[in-house]
C-alpha positions as CSV (number, residue, x, y, z in Angstrom):
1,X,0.0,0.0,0.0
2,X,3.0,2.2,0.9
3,X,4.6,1.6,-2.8
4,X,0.9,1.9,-4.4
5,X,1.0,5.8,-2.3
6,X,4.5,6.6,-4.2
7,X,3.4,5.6,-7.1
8,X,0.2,7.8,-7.0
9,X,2.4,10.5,-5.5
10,X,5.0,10.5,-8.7
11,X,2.2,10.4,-11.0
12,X,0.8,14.0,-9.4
13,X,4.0,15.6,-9.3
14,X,4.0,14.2,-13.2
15,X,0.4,16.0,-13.9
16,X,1.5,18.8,-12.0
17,X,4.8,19.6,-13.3
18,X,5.9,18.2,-16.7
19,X,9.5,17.4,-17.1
20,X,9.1,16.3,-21.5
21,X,8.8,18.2,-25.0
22,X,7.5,21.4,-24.8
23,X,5.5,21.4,-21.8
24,X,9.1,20.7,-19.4
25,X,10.3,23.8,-21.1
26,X,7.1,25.9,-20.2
27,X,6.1,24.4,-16.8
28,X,9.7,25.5,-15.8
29,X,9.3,29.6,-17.2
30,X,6.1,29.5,-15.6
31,X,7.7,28.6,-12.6
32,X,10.4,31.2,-13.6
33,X,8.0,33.8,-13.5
34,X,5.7,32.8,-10.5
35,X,9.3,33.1,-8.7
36,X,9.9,36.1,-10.0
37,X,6.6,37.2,-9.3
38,X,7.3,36.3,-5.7
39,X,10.0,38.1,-5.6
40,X,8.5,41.5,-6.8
41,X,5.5,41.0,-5.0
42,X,7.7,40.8,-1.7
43,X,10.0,43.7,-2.3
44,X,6.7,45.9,-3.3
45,X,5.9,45.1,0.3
46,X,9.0,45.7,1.5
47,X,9.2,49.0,-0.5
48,X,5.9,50.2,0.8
49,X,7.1,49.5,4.5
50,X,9.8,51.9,3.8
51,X,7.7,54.6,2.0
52,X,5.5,54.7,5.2
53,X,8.5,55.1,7.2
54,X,10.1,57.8,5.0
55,X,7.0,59.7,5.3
56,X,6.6,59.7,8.8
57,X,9.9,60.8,9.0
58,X,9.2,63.4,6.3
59,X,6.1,64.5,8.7
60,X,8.3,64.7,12.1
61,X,11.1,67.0,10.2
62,X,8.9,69.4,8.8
63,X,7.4,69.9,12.4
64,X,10.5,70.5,13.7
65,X,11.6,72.6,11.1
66,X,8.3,74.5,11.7
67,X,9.7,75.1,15.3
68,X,12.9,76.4,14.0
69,X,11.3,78.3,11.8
70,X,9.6,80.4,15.0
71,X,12.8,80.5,17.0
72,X,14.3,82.1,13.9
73,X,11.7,84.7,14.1
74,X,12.4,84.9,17.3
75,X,15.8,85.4,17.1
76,X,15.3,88.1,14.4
77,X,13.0,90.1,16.6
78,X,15.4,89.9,19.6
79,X,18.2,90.9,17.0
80,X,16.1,93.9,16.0
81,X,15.6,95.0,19.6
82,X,19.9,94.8,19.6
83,X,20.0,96.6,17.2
84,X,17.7,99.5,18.4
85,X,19.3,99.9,21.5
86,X,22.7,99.5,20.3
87,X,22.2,102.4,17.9
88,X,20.3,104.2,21.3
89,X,23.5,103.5,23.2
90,X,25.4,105.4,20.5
91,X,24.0,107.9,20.2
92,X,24.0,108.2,24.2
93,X,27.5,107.7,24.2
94,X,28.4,110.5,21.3
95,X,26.2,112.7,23.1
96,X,28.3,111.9,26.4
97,X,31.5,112.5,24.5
98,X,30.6,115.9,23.2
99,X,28.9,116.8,26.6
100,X,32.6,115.3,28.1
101,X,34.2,117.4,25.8
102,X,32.6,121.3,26.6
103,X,33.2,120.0,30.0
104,X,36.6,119.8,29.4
105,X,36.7,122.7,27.8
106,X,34.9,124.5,30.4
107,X,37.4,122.7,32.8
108,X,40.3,124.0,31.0
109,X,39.0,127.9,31.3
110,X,38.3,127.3,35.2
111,X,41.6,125.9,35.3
112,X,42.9,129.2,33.9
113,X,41.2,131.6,35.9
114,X,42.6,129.7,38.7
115,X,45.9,130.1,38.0
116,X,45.5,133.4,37.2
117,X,44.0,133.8,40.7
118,X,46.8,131.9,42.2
119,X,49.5,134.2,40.2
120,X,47.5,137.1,41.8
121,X,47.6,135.5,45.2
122,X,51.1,135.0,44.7
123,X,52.2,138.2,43.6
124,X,50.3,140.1,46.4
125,X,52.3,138.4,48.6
126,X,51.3,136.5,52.5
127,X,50.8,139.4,54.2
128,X,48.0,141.3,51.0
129,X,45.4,139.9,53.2
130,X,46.5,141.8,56.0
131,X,47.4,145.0,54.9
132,X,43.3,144.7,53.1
133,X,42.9,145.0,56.8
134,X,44.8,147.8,57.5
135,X,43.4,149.9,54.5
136,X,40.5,149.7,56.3
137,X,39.1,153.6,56.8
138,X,36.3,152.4,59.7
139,X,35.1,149.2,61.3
140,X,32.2,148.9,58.6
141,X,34.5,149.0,56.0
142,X,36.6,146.1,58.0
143,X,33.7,144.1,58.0
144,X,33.0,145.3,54.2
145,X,36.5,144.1,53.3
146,X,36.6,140.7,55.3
147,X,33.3,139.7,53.5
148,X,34.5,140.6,50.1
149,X,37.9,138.6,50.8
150,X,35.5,135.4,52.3
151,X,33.3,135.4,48.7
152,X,36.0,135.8,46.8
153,X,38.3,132.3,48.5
154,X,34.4,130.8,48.8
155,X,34.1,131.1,44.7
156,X,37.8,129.8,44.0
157,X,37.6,126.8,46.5
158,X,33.9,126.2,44.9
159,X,35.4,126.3,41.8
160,X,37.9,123.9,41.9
161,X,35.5,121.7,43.7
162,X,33.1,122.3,41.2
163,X,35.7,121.4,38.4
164,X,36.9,118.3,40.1
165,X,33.3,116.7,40.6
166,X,32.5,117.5,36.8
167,X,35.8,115.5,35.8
168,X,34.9,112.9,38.1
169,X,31.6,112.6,37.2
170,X,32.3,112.6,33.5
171,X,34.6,109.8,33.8
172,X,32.5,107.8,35.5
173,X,29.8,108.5,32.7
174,X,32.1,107.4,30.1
175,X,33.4,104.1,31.5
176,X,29.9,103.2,32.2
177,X,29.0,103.6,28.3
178,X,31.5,102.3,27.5
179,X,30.8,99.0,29.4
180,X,27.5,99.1,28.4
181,X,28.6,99.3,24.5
182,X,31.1,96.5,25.6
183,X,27.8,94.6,26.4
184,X,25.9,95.2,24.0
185,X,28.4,94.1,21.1
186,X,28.7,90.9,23.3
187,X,25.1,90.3,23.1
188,X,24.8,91.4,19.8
189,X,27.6,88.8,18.6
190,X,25.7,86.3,20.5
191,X,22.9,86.7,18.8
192,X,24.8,86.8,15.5
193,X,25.9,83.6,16.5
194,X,22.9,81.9,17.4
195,X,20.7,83.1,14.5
196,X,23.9,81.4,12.1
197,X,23.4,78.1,14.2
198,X,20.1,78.4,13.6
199,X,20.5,78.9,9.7
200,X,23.2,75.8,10.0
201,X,20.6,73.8,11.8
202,X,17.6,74.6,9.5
203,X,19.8,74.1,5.9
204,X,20.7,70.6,8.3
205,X,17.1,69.9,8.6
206,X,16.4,71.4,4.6
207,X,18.8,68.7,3.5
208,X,17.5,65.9,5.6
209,X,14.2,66.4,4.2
210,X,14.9,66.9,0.7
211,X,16.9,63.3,1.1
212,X,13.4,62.0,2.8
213,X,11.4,63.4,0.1
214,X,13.9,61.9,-2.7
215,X,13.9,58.4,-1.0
216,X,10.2,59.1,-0.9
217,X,9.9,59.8,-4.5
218,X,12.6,57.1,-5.1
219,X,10.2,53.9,-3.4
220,X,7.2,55.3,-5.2
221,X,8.7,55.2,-8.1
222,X,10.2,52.2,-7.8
223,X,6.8,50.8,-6.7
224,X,5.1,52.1,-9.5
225,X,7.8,49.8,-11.4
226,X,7.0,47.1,-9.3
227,X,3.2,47.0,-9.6
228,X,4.0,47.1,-13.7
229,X,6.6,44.7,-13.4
230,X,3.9,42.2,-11.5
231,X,1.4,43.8,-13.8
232,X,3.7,41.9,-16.9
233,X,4.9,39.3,-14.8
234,X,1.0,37.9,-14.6
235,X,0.2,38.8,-18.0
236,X,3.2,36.5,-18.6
237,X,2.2,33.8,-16.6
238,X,-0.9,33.9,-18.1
239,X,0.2,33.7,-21.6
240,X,2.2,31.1,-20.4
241,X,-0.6,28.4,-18.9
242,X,-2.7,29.5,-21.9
243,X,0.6,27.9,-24.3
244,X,0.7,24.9,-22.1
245,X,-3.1,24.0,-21.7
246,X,-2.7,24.6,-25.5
247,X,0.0,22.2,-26.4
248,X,-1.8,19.7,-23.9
249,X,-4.9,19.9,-25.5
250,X,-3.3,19.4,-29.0
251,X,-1.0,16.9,-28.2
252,X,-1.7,13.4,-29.6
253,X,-2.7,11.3,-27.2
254,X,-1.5,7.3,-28.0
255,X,-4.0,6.1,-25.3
256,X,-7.8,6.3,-25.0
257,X,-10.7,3.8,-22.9
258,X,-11.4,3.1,-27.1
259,X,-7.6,1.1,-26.7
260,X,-9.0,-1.1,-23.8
261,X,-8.0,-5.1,-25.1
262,X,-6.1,-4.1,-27.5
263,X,-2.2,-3.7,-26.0
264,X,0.2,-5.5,-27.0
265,X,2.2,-7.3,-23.9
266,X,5.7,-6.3,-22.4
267,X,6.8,-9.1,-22.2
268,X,6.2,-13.0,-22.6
269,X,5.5,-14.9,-19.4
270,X,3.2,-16.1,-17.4
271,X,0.7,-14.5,-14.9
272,X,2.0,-14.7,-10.9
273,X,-0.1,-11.9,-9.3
274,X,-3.3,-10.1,-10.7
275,X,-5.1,-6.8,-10.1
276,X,-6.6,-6.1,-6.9
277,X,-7.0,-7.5,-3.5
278,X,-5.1,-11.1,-3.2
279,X,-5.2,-12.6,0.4
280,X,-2.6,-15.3,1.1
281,X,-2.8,-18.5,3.5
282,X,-1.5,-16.4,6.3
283,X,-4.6,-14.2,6.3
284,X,-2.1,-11.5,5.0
285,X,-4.2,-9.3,2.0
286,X,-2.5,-7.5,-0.4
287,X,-3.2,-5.6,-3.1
288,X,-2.0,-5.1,-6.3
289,X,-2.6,-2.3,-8.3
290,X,-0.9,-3.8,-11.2
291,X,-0.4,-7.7,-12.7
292,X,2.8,-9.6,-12.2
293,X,4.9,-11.2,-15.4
294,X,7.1,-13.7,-14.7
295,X,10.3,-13.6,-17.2
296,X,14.0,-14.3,-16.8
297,X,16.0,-12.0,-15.8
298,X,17.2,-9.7,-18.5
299,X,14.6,-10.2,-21.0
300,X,13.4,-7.4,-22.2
301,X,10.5,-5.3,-22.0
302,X,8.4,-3.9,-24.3
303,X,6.3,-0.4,-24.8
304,X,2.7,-1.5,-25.1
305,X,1.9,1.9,-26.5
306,X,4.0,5.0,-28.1
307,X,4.2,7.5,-25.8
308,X,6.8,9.7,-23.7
309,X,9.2,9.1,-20.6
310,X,7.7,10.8,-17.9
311,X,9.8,9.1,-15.5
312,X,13.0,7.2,-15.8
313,X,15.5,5.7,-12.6
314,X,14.9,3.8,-9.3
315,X,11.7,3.8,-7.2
316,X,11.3,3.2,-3.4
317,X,10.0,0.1,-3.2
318,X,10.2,-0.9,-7.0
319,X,13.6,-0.8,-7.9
320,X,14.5,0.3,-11.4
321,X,11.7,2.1,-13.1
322,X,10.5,3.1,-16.0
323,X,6.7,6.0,-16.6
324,X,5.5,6.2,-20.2
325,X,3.3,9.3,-20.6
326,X,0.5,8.7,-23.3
327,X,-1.0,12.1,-22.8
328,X,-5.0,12.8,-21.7
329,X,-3.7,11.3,-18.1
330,X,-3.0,8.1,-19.4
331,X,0.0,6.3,-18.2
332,X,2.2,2.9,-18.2
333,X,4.6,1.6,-15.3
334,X,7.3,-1.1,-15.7
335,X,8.6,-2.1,-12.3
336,X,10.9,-4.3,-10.9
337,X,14.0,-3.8,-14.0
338,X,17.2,-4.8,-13.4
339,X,18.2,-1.9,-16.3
340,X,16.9,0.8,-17.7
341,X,16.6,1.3,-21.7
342,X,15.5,4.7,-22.1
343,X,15.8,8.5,-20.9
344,X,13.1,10.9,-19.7
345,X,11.7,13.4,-21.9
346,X,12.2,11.3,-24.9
347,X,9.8,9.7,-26.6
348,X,9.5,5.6,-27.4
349,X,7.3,4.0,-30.1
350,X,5.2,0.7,-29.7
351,X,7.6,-2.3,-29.3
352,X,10.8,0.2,-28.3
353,X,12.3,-1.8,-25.4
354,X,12.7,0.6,-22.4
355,X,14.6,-2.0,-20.2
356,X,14.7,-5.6,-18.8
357,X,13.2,-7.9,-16.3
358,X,14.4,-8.0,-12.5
359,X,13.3,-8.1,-9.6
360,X,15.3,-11.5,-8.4
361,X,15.2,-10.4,-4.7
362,X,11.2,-9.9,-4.5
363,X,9.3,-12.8,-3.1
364,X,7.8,-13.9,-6.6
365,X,11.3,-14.0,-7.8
366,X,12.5,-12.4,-11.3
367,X,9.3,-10.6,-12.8
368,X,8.0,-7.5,-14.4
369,X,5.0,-5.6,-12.0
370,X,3.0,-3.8,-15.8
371,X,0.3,-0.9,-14.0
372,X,-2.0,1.2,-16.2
373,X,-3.5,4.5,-15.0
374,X,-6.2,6.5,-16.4
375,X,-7.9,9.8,-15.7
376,X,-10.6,9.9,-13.0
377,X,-13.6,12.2,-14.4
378,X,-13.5,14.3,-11.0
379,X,-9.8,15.0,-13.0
380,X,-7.7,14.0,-9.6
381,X,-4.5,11.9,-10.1
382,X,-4.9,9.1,-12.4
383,X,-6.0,6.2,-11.1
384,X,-4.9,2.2,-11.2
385,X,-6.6,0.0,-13.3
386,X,-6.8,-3.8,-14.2
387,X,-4.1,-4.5,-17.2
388,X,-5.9,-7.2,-18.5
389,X,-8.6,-5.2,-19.3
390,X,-6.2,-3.2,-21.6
391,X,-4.3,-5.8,-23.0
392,X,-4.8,-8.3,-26.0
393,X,-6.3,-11.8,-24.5
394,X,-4.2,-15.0,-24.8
């Protein structure tokens, strides 16, 4: 029953995939292109995976490039605002200078008038003050005098005071805009610097988009290659199983149910075994799906029937063995050779001998096991039939 499963087994795989003539060479571009076909479909799939990535990443840059975008702004206005009140601070600090510089000025003339005063005071000597005094003509004019000599060191000690605090003052107004235009060029080259990081980072994020967008662009192109390429790769297939189902249904079949009686035999010998169920004195039942031919080893064996080597080399179970293909699902097995005679895919006429008899280490010693199978209607793998009922009587 095991060996009777192969053989139904080989016989599919014969249907399904045809290994002689024409139909071996399409069966195997069909299964080219189904491959193919496979392949494309999987890196479409693939393809697609990456396209939804690509735009997702796509997506996520462009938000963030939004948010640069408004820190940009951002950084503009701030800039702006710098700007304005660096310019303000300038023009503070040129006022300051030229305010610094009538001071100066002004400080210079004091400066003058005092050391004309102190040349006076020098001139007239320690004892002028005294001898003011003693010029006096009454007490009033004492008093008159002492006053006039008490306004006149009040104005030049008020003046140099007066002169000092201006210069102080003055300074201390300059360094302090001058620090503060020390600050603002710092902040205004920090800014500088951040708004050109921010340009760097954004023609960054420009570039990675634009190589998201092109690999975006690249996978749907490449699917839009894809689909065509399956597109064709069907089309082919098609074409393809159209050719075979045409050569099958105009290839000549050598075997119909009209042939049934009339085959000639393999080979001479006499019967051992018969078709169907055979139970021996053990109680063991077998059955055979074929009838067995008793014959010397080496004698050869005989095509009932032109037809084509569907199958050709050693058979678990069977030894040596030899599948003639008569086309419409008809078929012809020779088991049990000691050699083989012919070579698949090539076709044998009636009487071609396509090997000789073996099978010395089977039970029913040296014999040829001769199966016919023929098409079920429900068109499932072909199915054993009784030989005698195909070949000539005796």
């Amino acid at each position: 029953m095991r060996s009777a499963c192969l053989i139904s087994a080989l016989i599919a795989l014969t249907l399904t995939t045809p290994a002689f003539g024409q139909n071996a060479n399409l069966n195997r571009e069909i299964q080219q292109s189904q491959r193919r076909l496979e392949q494309i479909r999987e890196e479409r799939s693939r393809l697609q995976q990456d396209l939804g990535e690509a735009q997702n990443r796509v997506r996520d840059v462009a938000a963030e490039l939004g948010n640069l975008e408004r820190r940009l702004s951002a950084t503009r206005s701030a800039l702006a605002e710098v700007e304005f009140q660096s310019e303000a601070t300038t023009e503070q600090v040129v006022g300051a200078t030229r305010d610094l510089v009538m001071s100066q000025e002004q400080l210079a003339t004091r400066k003058a008038i005092l050391a004309r005063r102190l040349r006076d005071i020098y001139k007239m000597g320690p004892t002028h003050t005294i001898q003011v005094f003693l010029g006096a003509r009454s007490f009033s004019d004492v008093l008159n005098r002492y006053r006039y000599l008490q306004r006149i060191a009040a104005f030049d000690q008020s003046l140099v005071e007066r002169v000092r605090n201006l210069e102080t003052t003055l300074t201390q107004q300059n360094d302090v805009l001058r620090q503060r235009m020390s600050v603002l060029g710092t902040l205004r080259q920090d800014r500088l610097t951040e708004v050109a990081q921010l340009r760097s980072v954004e023609q960054s994020h420009q570039s990675a988009i634009q190589q998201y967008r092109n690999r975006e662009q690249t996978a749907s192109t490449r699917l839009e290659e894809l689909s065509a390429d399956a597109n064709r790769m069907t089309t082919l297939i098609d074409a393809l199983e159209d050719r075979r189902r045409d050569l099958e249904s105009r290839s000549d079949a050598t075997l119909s149910s009209e042939d049934a009686g009339s085959l000639v035999w393999p080979v001479d010998g006499e019967l051992i075994y018969e078709f169907g169920r055979d139970r021996r004195p053990n109680g063991t039942v077998i059955r055979w799906n074929g009838i067995g031919i008793s014959a010397p080893t080496g004698t050869p064996v005989e095509a009932v029937r032109r037809g084509t080597v569907a199958y050709a080399g050693p058979f678990e179970g069977y030894g040596p063995t030899v599948m003639l293909s008569h086309g419409n699902g008809f078929y012809t097995l020779y088991l049990y050779l000691d050699e083989i005679s012919v070579v698949e895919g090539r076709e044998v006429m009636e009487s071609d001998v396509v090997g000789t008899v073996g099978g010395d280490d089977t039970p029913e010693g040296s014999h040829l096991e001769f199966q016919v199978r023929a098409p079920r209607e429900d068109g499932s793998s072909p199915q054993a039939q009784d030989p005698l009922i195909w070949l000539r009587a005796r």
